[in-house]
C-alpha positions in Angstrom: 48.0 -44.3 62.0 47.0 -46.6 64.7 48.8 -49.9 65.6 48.5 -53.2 64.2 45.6 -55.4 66.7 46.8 -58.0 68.2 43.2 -60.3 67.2 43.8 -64.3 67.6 40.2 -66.3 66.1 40.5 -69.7 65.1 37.1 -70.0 65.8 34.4 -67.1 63.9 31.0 -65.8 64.2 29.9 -63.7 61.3 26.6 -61.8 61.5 25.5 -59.8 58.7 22.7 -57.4 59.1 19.5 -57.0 56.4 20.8 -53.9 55.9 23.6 -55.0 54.2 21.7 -57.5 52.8 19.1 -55.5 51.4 19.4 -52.4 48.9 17.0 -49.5 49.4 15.0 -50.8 46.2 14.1 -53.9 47.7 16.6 -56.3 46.0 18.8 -58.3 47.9 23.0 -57.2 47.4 23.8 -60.4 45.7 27.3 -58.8 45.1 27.8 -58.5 49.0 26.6 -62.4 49.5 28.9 -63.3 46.8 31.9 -61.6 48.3 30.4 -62.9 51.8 30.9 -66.9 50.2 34.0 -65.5 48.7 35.7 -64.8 51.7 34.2 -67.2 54.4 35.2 -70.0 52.0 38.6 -69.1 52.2 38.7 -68.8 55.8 37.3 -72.4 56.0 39.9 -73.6 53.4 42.7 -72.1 55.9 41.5 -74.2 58.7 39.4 -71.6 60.4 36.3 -72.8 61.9 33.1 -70.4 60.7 29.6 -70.1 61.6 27.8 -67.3 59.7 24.0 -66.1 61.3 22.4 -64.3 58.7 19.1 -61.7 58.8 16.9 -61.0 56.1 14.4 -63.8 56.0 11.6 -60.8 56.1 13.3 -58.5 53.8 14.2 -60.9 51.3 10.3 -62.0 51.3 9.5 -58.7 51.1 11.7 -58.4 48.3 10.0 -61.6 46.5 6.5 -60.8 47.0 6.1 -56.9 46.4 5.8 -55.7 49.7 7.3 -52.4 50.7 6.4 -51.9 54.2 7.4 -54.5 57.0 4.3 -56.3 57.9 2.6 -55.6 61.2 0.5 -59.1 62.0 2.5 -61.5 63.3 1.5 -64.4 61.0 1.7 -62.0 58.4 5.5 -61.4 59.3 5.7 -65.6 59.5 4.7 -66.5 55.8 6.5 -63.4 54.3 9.5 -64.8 56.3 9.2 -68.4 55.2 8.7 -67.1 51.6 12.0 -65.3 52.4 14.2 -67.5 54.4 13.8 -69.8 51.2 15.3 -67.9 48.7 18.1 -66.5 50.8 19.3 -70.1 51.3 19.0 -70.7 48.0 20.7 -67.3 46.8 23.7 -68.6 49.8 23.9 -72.5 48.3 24.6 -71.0 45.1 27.0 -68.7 46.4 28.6 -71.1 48.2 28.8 -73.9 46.3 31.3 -71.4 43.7 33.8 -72.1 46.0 33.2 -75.9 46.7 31.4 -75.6 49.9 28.1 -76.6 50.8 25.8 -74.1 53.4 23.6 -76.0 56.7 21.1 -74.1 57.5 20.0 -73.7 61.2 16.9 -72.2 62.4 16.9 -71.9 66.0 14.2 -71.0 68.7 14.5 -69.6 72.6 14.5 -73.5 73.3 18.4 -73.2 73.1 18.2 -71.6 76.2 15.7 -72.4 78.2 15.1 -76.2 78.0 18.7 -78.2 78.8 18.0 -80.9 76.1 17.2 -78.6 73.6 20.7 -76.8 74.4 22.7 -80.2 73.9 20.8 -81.0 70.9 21.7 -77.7 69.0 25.5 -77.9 70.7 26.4 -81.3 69.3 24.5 -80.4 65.7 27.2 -77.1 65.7 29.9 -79.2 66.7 29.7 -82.3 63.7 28.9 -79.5 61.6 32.1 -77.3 62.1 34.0 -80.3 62.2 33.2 -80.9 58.2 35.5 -79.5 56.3 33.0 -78.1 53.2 30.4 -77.1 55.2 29.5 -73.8 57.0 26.3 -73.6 59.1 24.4 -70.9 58.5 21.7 -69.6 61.5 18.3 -67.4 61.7 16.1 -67.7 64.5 12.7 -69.6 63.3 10.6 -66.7 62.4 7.5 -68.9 61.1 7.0 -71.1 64.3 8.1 -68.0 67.1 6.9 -65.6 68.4 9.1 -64.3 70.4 11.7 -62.6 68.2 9.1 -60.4 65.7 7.5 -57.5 67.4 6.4 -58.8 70.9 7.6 -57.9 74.6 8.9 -61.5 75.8 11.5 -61.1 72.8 14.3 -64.1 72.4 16.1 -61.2 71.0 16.9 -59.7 67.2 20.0 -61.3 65.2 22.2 -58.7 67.1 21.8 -60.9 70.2 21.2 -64.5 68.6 25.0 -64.5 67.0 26.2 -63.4 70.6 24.3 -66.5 71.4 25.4 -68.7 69.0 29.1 -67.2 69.5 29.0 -68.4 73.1 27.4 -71.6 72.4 30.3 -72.9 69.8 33.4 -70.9 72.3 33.9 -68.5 69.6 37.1 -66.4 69.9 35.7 -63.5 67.6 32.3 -62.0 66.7 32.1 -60.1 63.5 29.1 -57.8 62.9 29.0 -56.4 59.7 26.1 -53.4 59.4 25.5 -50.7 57.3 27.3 -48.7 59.5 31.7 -48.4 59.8 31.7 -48.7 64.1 30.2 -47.7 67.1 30.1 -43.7 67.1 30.2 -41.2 69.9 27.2 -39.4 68.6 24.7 -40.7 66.0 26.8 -39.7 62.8 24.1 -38.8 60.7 22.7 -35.9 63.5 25.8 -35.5 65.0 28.4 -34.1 61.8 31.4 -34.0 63.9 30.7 -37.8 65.7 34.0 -39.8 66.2 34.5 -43.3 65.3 35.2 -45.2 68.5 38.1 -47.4 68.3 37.8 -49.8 70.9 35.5 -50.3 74.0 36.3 -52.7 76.9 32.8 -52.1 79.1 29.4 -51.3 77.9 29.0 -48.0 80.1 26.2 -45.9 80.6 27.8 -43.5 78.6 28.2 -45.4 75.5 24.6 -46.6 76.2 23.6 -42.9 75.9 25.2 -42.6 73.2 23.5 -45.2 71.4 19.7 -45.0 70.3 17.4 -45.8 67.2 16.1 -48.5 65.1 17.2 -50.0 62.4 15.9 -50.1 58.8 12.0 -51.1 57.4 13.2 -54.3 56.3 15.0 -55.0 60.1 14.6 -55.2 63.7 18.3 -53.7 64.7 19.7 -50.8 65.8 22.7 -50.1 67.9 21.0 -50.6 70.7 20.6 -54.2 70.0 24.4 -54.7 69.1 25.4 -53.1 72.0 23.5 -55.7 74.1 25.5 -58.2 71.9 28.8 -56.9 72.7 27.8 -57.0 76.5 27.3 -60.8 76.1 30.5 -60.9 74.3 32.7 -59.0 76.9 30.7 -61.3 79.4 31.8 -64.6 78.6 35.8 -62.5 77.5 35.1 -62.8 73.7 36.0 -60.8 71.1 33.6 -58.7 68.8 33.8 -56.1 65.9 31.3 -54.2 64.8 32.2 -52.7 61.1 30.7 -51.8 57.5 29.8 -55.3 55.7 29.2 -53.6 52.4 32.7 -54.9 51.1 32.8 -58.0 53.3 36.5 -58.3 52.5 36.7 -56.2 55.4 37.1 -59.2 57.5 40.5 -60.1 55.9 41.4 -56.6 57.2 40.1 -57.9 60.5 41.8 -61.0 60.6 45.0 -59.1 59.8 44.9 -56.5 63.0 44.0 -53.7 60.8 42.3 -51.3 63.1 38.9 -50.7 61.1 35.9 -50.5 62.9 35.0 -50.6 66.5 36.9 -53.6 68.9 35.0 -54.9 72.1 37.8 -57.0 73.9 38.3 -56.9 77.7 41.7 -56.6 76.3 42.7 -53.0 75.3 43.7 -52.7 71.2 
């Protein structure tokens, strides 16, 4: 049995993937976004601070108007994402609202970065927002006005990346990436049968890059690849992040609580 982690976050980033979001038949997991409100609720009623940046915009519109393959055109990808990123907030103020809290959303560009007012702007918005105490900000990148995120070369990034953004943007002391998969693996589990769970990692080597690989599902962009890239940004800027299985997303209790489940990226050896 491994030891308790020692994990301090008074301030928390959850991502959750469209994979988790998102059931092979095209319906959205409304279970998993109920548990999600459930639990990140509670966190903000114990005086944590909490910023969740959600996927699925795409493979909720998907989900809404019929489609079952991932548009190719770019402004095809938009609309089916605006259709989309509308009912998920809906489906996440519902949720929400359960346990007395009300959702902001926040749909961010590459601006955030690249243009120093634009930076301040978004800075100040997350800081009045996490200092309500009802109210969690939830993010997406803009898919309908960029392009720069959907399928072209001078990317912004995927989700993966945008919550390590967003988790160095507010000083966040933990990341939380919930996928569809339990934790970064020595070998791609579902080739490798014998592929170990990898506890904790304290430097994104070209070994562990190697070990990496893939895409991620028809109704997203990610793979472990892209999270890896996160958790470089993370151990950058000596934050915290875990990458785990969201599909019980009581799982971040278990976090919170040092139990060793998924895969730790700390500077700091678990």
């Amino acid at each position: 049995m491994q030891n308790k982690r020692h994990i301090i976050a008074d301030r928390i980033v959850v991502k959750i993937g469209t994979s988790t979001l998102i059931r092979q038949n095209s319906k959205i997991n409304l279970k998993v976004i109920k548990e999600l409100a459930h639990v990140l609720s509670t966190l903000k009623k114990d005086g944590k601070d909490v910023v969740l940046v959600s996927s699925g915009a795409i493979g909720v519109g998907m989900g809404v108007l019929g489609i079952d393959k991932r548009p190719v055109k770019i402004s095809k990808q938009q609309a089916v994402a605006a259709v989309g990123q509308a009912e998920l907030m809906q489906i996440y103020n519902e949720a929400f609202h359960e346990y007395g809290m009300s959702v902001a959303q926040m749909l961010i560009t590459r601006d955030i970065i690249d243009y120093p007012e634009s930076h301040t702007n978004v800075m100040n918005s997350f800081q009045e927002l996490l200092s309500m105490e009802n109210t969690i900000p939830i993010v997406n990148e803009n898919d309908t006005v960029t392009v720069s995120e959907l399928d072209h070369h001078t990317k912004f990034g995927d989700n993966d990346q945008l919550s390590a953004i967003v988790a160095n943007l507010v000083d966040a002391d933990l990341l939380i990436m919930l996928s569809d998969i339990d934790g970064f693996y020595s070998a791609n589990p579902l080739k490798v049968p014998d592929a170990k769970l990898v506890s904790s990692i304290q430097t994104i080597s070209p070994a562990i890059i190697s070990a990496a690989g893939g895409h991620g599902t028809k109704f997203g962009t990610g793979g472990m690849t892209t999270k890896l890239k996160a958790a470089e940004l993370i151990l950058k800027h000596n934050q915290e992040m875990v990458l785990t299985n969201g599909k019980d997303p009581n799982i971040i209790f278990n976090i919170l609580s040092g139990d060793p489940v998924g895969t730790l990226f700390s500077k700091v050896s678990d």
